[in-house]
N, C-alpha and C positions, 0 to 999 in steps of 0.2 A: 699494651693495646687490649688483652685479653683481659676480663672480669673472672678472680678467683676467689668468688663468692663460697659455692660448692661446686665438685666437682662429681659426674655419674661415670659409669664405665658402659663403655658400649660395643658388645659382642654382633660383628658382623659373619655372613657365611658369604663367602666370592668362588667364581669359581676356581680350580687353580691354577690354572695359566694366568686370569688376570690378575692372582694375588701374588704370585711369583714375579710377575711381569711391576707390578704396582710397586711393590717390596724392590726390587733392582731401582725401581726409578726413584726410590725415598718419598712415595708418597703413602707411607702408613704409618708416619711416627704424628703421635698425636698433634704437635705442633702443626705442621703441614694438615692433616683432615681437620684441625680447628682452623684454620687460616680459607682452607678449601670450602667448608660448609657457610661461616660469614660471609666469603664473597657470592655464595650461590643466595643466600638468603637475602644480601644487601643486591643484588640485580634479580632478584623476585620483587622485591620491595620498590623496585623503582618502575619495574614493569606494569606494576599491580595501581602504581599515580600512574605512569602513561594511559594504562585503560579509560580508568577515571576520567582522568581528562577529555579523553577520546570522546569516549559516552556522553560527557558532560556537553561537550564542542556539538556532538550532535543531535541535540533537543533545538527543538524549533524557537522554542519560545523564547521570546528577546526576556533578555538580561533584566533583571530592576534595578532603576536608579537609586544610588544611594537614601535620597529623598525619599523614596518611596517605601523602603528599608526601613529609614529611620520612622517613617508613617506606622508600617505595619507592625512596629516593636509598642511605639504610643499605645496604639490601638489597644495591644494585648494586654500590656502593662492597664492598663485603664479597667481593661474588662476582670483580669485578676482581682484589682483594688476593689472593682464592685460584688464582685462575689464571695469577698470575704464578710 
């Protein structure tokens, strides 16, 4: 699952009750904080489309028809061709 392109080390400071505490529960072997950091980053990533979307949902402005899509690519396309 994991990509072992390269690999960095990475020195944290906790305090010690929760590195104690961390340590008893097996979550400081690198497998586990690599498995823990992709899930945190893949439901950042998914958070980060729902905004999007959100925002996107809340503009007023109606949508453009395909058509009209397809119009305003012509257009451009045309206007490049003439300025070259």
């Amino acid at each position: 699952m994991h990509e072992d392109h390269t690999m960095t080390t990475v020195q944290i400071n906790l305090p010690d009750q929760l590195a104690q505490e961390a340590q008893r529960a097996g979550l400081l072997t690198p497998a586990t904080i690599e498995r823990i950091l992709r899930e945190y980053l893949k439901v950042h990533k998914t958070d980060e489309l729902f905004a999007a979307m959100e925002r996107m949902a809340a503009v007023d402005e109606p949508a453009m028809a395909p058509e009209q899509v397809a119009d305003e690519l012509h257009t451009m396309r045309s206007e490049r061709r003439g300025s070259r």
